[in-house]
DOTI-851051 format. One line per field, with one value per residue (C-alpha): x, y, z. Coordinates in steps of 0.001 Angstrom, whole numbers. Example, Ala and Ser with C-alpha at 12.3 -4.5 7.8 and 13.67 -1.06 7.14 Angstrom:
<sites>
u = [12300;13670]
v = [-4500;-1060]
w = [7800;7140]
</sites>
This chain:
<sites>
u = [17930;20603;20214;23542;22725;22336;24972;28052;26735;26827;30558;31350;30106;30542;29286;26495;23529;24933;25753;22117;20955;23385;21844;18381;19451;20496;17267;14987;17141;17262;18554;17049;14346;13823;15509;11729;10967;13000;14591;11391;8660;5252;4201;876;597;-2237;-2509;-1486;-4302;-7984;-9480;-11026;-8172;-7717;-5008;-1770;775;3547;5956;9592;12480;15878;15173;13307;9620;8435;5013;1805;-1517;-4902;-4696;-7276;-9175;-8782;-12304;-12404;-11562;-12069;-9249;-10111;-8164;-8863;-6474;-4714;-3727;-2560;-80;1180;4534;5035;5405;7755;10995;9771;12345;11568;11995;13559;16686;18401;17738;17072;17826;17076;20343;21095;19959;16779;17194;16754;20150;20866;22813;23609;20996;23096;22912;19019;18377;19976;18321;14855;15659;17300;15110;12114;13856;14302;11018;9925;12340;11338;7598;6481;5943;2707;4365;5002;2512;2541;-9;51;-1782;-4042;-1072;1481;1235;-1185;2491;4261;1330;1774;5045;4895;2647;3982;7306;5871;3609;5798;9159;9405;6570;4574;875;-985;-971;-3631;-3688;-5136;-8084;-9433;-10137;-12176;-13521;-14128;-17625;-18030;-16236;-17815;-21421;-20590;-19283;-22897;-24887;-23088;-21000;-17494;-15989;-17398;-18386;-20607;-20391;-18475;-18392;-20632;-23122;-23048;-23849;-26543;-29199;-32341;-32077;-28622;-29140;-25797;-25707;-23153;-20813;-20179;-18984;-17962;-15446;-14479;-14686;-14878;-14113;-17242;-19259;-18304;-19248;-22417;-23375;-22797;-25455;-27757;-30586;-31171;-30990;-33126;-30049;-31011;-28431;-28782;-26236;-26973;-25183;-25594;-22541;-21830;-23059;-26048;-26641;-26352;-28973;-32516;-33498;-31229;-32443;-30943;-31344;-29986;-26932;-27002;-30243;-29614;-30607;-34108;-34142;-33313;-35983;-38322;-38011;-37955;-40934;-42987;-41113;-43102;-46024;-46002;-45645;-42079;-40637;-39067;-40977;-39298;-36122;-36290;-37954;-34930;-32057;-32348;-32823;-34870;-37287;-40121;-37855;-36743;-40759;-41725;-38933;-39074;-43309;-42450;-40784;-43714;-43319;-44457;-41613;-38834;-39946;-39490;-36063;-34551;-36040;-36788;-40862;-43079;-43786;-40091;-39685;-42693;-41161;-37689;-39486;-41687;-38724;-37121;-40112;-40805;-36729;-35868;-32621;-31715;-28362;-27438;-23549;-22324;-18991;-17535;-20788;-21849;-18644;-17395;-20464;-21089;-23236;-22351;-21943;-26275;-26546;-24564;-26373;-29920;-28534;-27843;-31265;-32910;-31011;-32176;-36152;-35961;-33636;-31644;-28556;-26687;-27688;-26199;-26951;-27850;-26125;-25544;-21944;-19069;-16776;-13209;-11412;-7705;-5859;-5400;-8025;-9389;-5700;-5413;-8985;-7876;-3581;-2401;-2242;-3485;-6641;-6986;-5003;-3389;-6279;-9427;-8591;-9340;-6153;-8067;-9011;-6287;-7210;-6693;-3095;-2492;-2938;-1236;1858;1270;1527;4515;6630;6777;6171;2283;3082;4886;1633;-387;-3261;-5461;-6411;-4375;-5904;-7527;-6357;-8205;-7257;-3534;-3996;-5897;-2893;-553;-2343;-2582;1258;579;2333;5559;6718;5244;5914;4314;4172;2831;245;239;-1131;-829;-2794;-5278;-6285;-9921;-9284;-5540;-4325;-4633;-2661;-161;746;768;2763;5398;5128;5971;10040;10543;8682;9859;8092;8155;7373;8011;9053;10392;8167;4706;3187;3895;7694;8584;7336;9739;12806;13895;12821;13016;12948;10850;9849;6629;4180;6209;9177;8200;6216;3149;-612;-3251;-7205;-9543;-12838;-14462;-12214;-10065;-6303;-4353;-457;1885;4954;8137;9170;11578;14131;13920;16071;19300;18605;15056;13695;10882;8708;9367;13046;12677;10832;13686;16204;14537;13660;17216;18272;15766;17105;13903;14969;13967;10482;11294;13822;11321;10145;12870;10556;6982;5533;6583;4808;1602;2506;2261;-1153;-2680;-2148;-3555;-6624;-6842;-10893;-11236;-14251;-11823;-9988;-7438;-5489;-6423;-4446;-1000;333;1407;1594;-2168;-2930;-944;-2951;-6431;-6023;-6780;-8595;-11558;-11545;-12523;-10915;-9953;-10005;-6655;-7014;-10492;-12253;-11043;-13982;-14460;-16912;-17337;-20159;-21181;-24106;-25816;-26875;-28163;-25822;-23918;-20876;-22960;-23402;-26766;-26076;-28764;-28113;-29088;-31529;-29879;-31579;-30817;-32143;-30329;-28742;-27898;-24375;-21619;-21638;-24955;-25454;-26452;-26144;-22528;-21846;-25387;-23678;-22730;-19550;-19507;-15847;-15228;-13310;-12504;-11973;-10584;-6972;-6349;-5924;-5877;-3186;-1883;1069;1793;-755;662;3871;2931;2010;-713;-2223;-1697;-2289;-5929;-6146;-6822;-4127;-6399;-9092;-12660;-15207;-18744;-21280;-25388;-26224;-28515;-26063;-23868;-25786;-26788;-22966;-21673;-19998;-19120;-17694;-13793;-14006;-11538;-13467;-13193;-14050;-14764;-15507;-14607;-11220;-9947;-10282;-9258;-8981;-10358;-11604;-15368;-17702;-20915;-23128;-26722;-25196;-24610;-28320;-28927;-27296;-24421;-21055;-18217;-14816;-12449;-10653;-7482;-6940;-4336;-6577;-9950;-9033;-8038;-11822;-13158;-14878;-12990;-16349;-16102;-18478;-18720;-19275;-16135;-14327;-13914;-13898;-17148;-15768;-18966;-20389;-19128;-20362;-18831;-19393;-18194;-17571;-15655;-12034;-11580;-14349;-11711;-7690]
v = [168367;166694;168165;166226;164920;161169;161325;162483;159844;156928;158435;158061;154070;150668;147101;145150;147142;150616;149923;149069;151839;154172;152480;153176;156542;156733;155616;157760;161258;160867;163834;166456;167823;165864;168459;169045;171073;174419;176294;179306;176880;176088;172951;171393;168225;166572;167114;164032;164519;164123;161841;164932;164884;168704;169934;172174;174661;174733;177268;177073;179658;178670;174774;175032;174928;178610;178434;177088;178122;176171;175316;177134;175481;171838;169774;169098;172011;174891;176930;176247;174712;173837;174966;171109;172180;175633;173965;170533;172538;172845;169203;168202;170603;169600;169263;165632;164188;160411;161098;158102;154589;153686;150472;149772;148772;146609;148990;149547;153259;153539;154615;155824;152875;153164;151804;148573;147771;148219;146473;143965;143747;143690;140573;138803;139420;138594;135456;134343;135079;132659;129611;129453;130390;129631;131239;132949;134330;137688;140463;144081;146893;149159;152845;154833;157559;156206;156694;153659;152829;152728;150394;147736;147514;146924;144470;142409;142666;141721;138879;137366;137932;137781;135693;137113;135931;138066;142118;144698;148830;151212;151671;148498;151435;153610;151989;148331;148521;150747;148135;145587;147145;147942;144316;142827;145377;146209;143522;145671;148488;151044;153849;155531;159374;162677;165891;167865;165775;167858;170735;168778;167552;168773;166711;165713;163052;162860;159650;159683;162497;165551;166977;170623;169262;166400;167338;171246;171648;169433;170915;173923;172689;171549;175059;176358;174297;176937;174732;175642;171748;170277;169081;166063;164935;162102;161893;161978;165193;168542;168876;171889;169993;169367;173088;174228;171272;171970;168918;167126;163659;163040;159906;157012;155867;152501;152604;154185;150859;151195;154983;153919;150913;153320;155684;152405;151763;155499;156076;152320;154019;156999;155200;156742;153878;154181;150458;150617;151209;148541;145868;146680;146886;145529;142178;141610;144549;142210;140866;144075;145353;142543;143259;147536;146454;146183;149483;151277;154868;154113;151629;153910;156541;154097;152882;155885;158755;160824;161760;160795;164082;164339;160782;161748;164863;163358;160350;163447;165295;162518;161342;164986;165158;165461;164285;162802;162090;159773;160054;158714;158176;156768;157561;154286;152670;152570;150772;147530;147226;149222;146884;146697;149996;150839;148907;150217;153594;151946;150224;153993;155072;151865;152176;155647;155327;157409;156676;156990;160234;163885;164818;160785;158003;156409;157969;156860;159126;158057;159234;158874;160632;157171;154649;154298;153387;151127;149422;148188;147786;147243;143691;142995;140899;141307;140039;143172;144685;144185;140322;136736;135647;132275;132557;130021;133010;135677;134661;133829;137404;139328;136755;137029;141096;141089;138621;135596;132447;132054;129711;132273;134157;133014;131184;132200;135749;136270;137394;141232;144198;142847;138833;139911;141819;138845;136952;138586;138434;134476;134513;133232;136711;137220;140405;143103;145940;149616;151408;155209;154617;155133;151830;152535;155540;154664;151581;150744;149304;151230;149601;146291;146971;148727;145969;143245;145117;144988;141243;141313;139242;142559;145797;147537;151497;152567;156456;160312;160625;158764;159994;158786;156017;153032;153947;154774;150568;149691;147864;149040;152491;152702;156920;157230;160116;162180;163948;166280;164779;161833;161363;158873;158921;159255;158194;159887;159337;160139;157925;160548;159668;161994;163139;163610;166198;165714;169325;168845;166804;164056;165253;163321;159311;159141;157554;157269;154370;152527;153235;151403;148567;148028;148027;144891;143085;143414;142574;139335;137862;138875;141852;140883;141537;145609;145002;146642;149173;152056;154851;155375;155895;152417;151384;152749;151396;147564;148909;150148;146398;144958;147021;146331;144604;145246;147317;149881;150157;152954;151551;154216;156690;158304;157390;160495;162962;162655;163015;166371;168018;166446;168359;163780;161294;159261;155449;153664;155103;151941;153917;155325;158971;159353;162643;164652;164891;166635;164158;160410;158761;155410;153008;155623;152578;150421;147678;146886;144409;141210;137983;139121;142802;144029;145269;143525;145253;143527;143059;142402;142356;144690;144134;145638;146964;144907;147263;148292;151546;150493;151971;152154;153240;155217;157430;156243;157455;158655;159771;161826;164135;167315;169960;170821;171491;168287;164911;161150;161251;164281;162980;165770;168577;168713;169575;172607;175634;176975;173732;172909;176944;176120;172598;172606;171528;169857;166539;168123;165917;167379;166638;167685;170367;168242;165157;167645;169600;166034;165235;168952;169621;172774;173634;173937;171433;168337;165305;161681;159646;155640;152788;148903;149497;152650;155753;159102;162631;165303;169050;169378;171547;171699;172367;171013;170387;166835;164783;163748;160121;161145;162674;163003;162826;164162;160711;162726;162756;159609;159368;158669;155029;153838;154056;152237;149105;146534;145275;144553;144570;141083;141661;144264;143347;147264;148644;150149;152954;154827;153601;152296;152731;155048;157279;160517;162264;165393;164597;166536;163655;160996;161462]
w = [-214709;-217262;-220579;-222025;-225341;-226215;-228661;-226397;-224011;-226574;-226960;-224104;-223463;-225441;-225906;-227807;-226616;-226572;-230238;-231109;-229011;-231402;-234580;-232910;-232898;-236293;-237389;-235269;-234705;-230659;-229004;-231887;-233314;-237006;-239436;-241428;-238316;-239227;-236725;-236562;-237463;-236165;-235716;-235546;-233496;-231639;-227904;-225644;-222729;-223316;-226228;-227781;-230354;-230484;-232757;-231042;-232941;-231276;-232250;-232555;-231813;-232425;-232510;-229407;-228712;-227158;-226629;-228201;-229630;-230758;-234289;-236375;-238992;-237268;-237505;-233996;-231949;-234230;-232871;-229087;-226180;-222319;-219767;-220137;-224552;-223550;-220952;-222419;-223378;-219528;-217868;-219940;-218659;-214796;-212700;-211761;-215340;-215131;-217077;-216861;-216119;-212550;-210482;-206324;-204947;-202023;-199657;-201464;-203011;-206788;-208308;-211752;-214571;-218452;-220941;-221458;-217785;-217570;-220792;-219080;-216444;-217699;-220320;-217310;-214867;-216894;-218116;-214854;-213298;-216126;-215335;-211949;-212401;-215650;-218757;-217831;-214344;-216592;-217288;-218555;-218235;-221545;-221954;-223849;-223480;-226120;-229795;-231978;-233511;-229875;-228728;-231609;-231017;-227370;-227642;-230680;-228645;-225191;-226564;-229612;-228296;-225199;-224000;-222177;-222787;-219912;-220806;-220451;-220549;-218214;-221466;-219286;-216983;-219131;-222099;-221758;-221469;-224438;-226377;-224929;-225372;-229335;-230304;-228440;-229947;-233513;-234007;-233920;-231722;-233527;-232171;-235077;-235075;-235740;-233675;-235876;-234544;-231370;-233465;-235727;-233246;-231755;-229007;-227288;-224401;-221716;-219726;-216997;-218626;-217563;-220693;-219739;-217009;-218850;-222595;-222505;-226146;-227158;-224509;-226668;-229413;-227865;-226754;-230326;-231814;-233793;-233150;-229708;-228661;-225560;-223270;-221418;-218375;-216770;-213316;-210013;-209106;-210563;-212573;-214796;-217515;-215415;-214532;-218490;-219118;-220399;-218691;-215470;-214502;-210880;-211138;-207861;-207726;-209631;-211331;-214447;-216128;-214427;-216025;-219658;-219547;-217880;-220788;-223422;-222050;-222118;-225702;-227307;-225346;-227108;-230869;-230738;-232412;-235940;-236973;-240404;-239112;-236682;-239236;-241950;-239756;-236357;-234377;-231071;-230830;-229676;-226614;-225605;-226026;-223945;-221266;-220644;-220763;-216692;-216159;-215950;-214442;-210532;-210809;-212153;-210354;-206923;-207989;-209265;-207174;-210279;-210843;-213106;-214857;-215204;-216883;-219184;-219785;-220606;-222762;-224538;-225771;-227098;-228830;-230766;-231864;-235201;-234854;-231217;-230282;-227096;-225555;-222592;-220571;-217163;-215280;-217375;-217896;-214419;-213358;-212047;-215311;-216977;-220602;-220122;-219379;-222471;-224318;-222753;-224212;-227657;-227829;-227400;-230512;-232758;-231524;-232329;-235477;-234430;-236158;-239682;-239791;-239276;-235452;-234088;-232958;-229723;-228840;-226442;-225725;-225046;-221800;-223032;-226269;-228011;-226196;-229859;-230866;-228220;-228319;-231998;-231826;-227927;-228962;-225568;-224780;-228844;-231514;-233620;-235287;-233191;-233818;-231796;-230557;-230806;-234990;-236589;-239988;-237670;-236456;-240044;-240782;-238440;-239425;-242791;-242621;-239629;-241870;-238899;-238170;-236763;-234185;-232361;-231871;-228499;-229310;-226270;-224811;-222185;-218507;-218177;-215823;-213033;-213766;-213679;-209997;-208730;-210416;-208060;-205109;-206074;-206344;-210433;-211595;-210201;-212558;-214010;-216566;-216218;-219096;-218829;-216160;-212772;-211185;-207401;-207379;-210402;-209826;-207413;-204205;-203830;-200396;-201868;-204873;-203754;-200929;-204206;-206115;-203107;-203031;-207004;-207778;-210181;-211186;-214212;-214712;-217709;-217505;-217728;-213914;-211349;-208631;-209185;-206756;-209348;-210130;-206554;-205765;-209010;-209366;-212636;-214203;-217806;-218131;-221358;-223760;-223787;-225682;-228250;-227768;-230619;-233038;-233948;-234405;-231681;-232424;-231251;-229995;-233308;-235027;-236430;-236661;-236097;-236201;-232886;-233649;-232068;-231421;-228587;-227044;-224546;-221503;-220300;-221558;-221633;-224908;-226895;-225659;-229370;-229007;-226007;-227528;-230247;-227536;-225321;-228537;-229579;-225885;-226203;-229414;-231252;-233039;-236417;-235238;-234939;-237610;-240636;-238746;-238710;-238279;-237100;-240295;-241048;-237669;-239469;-242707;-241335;-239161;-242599;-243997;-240854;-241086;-244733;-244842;-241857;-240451;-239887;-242817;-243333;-246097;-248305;-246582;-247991;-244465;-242804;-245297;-246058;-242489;-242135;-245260;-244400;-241028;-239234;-241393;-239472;-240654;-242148;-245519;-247424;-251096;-251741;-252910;-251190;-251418;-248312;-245949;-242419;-241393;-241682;-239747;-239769;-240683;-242931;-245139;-242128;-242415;-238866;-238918;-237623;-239682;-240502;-240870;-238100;-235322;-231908;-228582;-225664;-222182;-219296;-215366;-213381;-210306;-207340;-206480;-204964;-201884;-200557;-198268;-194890;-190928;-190107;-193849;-195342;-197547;-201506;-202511;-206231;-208003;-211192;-212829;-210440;-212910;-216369;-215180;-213680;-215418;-214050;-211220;-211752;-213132;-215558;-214695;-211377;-212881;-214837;-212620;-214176;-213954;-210746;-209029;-210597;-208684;-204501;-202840;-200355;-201329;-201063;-200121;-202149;-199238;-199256;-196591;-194944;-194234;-193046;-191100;-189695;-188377;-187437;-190594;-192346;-195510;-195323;-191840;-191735;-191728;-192264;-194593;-193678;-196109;-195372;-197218;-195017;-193927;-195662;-193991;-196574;-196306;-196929;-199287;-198224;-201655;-202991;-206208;-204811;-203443;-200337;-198850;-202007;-201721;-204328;-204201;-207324;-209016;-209323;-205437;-204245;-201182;-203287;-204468;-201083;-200487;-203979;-203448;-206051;-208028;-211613;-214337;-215336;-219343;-219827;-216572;-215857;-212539;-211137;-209650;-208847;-205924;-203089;-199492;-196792;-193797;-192748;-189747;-188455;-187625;-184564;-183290;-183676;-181361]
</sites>
């Protein structure tokens, strides 16, 4: 792997862009470590996997970074890591590092070209894609993986400079519905809590999350509540979390909304409800009374499989909780409704009034490092700044505070994740721009995909490596920087921003996503939009004035420097020189961001999924995380060998002993795995902790989205990723 330093190579080169690329340089220090980091330091930086947020040092020998340790002291992870912090030193000296700008020849193989020539090529090819298609033929899918700073500029680039209306991020994935659900139910994306709450209540409720796999530092935190909590988990396989439970609700796959109502229902029954609460701060009780009135327990019981001393049970401990806190993650966000079942979960909280205070709230938690960055500055289907792209005031603002003209701002929302796919397969988007996600194996319904994006005029990747699905399909690879080799802010799921060291050098060409930015914008003729910002911290700077009244208001912080001695700051902090605090939860007065300041019970009837189980396909397919070494595709953990000697190198399929018993299979067998999109070949694991008509596959497998059935909430537009309906059968059956 090229290790030659930017600086000899901008010797050795010439012409318009290479010169801007050397004042880019100037500006941001490319090709070292920022002289603040001394040569034996340690340096404390936020860790660029989960959206936990935990805090890294990473120590330094002789300019380069050595090793790393958990920082102690940090509010969030209290000196702990998961495998995934001890290793995120590791993928970034991989061997298959993109190290210089890549273009597919004439004879179709990707070959390397200078910085000027790719520059180039994106503003050319994009330009032309747009002549002979339109102005909306051009879209870009953004990341909760970049820095909040990186993000803004991306999109302000994307959407003001260079046109292009129609952009999403793979956050569309994960977290739609939770925004979604929040802005119904709230009035903003606010998600209302701080850790400690794990460690305050009496009763902690998990819907769809399996936090020891998924967020093993707050499952940690979770165990070390002194108040010996009741643990309520609601999924329909035993999952660690499940098995560490006081109380697991296995409930069907797909009637979780049938659950919550069902417990609605037993908790009014029970005079569970917090009436003054409700009177003083909500809107719609009565409606929502009237509607859970039918989910009487014979009913749930029917729909969801789970019995009635168990609901009453459940709907009991709830009831007798001093302080109840409800979470919940992709089990209910990747659901085909999931935005109502959020919302079911949200409407438990306000009838108990359970929220506001230490150990309550109802609680999203984020799947990516900056998803919270993202939900509020990706600039995608939001104006900058959890803004309407269609508010005349709103465009006004964000032109007002990025020193333009307003009318270069779109004036409608431009299509979502799914919207832009469909767009292809329509032959309305003829290019598209990958930044740090890994489309062709992430996205539901894989086969499908991955034969559009071959139909697609150009496809420019973005990323760390050349070699994942997406940048293989590409055009043009644009070899970018990664975690600790920039700097930034992430958010985190408890709204704590938080700083990103650079303590290490990009190798060979690869920039900085934001150095990137600078250089297309520059490319485009629309560099006076990056022209104020010569460093991240003035990225934040211009973020701080657009959150300024806003319901997330950080203005108050001493940009970077407070963040580094506050150890992250949650927002909203809009006082300048605010007492440092640990924690910062929200609605402790009972005011919620709606015109009336109450918050809203939403309702809904459910509905059945897209795909339904029937005789050539019985079996409902359900996907998660495998285990706490791997993350998303694999991308990265694959690429660091302690991570990846803890991952099988084989797909299991999780499979109940009696339907395999049923078709002659044994754990460790090859077998098949059949849905209306394809067919897999996987190993099997034959184990109770998944029910009956239910198997699993892990979500980090390339195999397991080739079998996703591509249904779409239709509040949030996210995938539904947990169900889908397939058969299995042993592979020798089948020559």
């Amino acid at each position: 792997m090229t290790r030659t330093p930017l600086r000899e190579i901008l010797r050795r080169t010439d012409g318009p862009l290479t010169r801007e690329l050397a004042r880019v340089g100037a500006d941001f220090g490319l090709g070292q470590v920022p002289a603040d980091r001394a040569p034996d330091a340690v340096v404390r930086s936020i860790c660029g996997y989960c959206s936990t947020g935990c805090s890294l040092d990473v120590h330094l020998q002789d300019g380069l970074a050595v090793n790393l340790t958990p920082s102690t002291g940090y509010p969030v992870n209290l000196g702990s890591a998961c495998p995934k912090g001890w290793e995120a030193l590791a993928p970034l000296t991989s061997d298959q590092r993109a190290t210089t700008p890549l273009a597919r020849d004439e004879r179709g193989r990707l070959q390397p070209i200078g910085w000027d020539d790719a520059v180039t090529r994106f503003v050319t090819g994009i330009r032309d894609v747009q002549d002979r298609h339109g102005p909306d033929s051009v879209a870009f899918l953004s990341t909760g993986q970049i820095t909040t700073e990186e993000m803004a500029v991306l999109g302000t680039v994307a959407k003001f400079g260079l046109g292009i209306r129609h952009g999403d991020g793979n956050t569309r994935q994960c977290m739609a519905t939770a925004v979604t659900a929040y802005k119904q139910s709230f009035g903003a994306d606010t998600p209302p809590y701080t850790y400690a709450d794990l460690e305050a209540s009496d009763v902690v409720v998990l819907v769809g999350s399996n936090l020891a796999v998924a967020h093993p530092i707050l499952w940690q935190r979770l165990r070390s509540n002194p108040h010996d909590p009741d643990v309520i988990v609601v999924d329909p396989r035993r999952t660690d979390t499940a098995a560490g439970a006081t109380q697991h609700l296995a409930v069907a796959p797909g009637r979780d909304l049938d659950l919550l109502y069902g417990i609605g229902h037993l908790l009014i029954e029970r005079g569970a409800v917090d009436h003054g609460f409700v009177a003083a701060h909500t809107t719609g009780f009565e409606a929502y009374a009237q509607h859970v009135a039918a989910y009487t327990p014979q009913r749930v019981a029917e729909a969801t499989g789970i019995p009635i001393a168990q609901l009453e049970r459940c709907a009991d401990t709830i009831a007798a909780g001093r302080a109840v806190s409800f979470w919940w993650t992709m089990g209910v966000n990747q659901s085909h409704q999931g935005t109502r079942t959020a919302q079911a979960i949200i409407d438990l909280a306000l009838l108990t009034g359970s929220i506001g205070r230490p150990g309550t709230g109802a609680n999203s938690i984020t799947g990516q490092c900056n998803a919270m960055g993202s939900r509020l500055f990706s600039n995608t289907t939001g104006l900058l700044g959890g803004r309407d792209f269609g508010d005349a005031t709103h465009r006004a603002e964000v032109a007002a505070a990025l020193g333009i003209d307003a009318g270069r701002i779109p004036t409608e929302t431009g299509m979502a994740y799914d919207q832009i796919v469909e767009g292809i397969a329509e032959g309305r988007i003829k290019a598209l721009w990958v930044i740090a996600t890994n489309t062709a194996h992430s996205w539901i319904g894989q086969g499908q995909l991955r034969d559009l994006l071959d139909r697609l005029d150009l496809l420019v990747v973005q990323d760390l490596y050349a070699t994942t699905e997406t940048a293989e399909r590409a055009h043009l690879v644009l070899p970018a920087a990664g975690w600790g080799e920039k700097d930034g802010t992430f958010i985190n799921s408890e709204r704590r921003i938080g700083r990103v060291r650079k303590v290490a050098q990009a190798p060979g060409q690869a920039l900085a996503d934001l150095h990137i930015f600078r250089l297309i914008a520059h490319a485009a003729g629309c560099g006076d939009l990056v022209e104020r910002w010569r460093s991240p911290e003035d990225v934040f700077r211009t973020l701080q004035q657009l959150s300024r009244g806003r319901f997330f208001d950080f203005s108050g912080i001493d940009g970077y420097a407070d963040l580094d001695t506050q150890g992250g700051i949650q927002w909203p902090q809009p006082v300048p020189g605010a007492v440092p605090t640990t924690e910062r939860r929200l609605y402790a007065d009972g005011r919620f961001p709606t015109p009336d300041g109450r918050a809203r019970f939403v309702v809904d009837d459910p509905r059945p999924p897209a795909e339904h189980v029937r005789a050539r396909r019985p079996l409902v397919l359900l996907t998660g995380r495998g285990s706490t070494s791997e993350w998303h595709t694999g991308t990265r953990t694959r690429k660091a060998p302690a991570l990846a000697r803890l991952t099988p190198d084989d797909p299991y399929l999780e499979i109940a002993p009696d339907d395999a018993a049923a078709r002659g299979i044994t754990s460790h067998d090859w077998v098949e795995v059949i849905s209306e999109r394809g067919t897999v070949r996987v190993r099997a694991l034959v184990t109770p902790t998944v029910g009956d008509g239910r198997v699993f596959l892990s979500m980090h497998h390339e195999v397991t989205n080739q079998l996703t059935m591509p249904a779409f909430d239709p509040h949030s537009r996210q995938p539904a990723y947990k169900h889908a309906a397939v058969e299995v059968r042993p592979a020798s059956a089948v020559r």
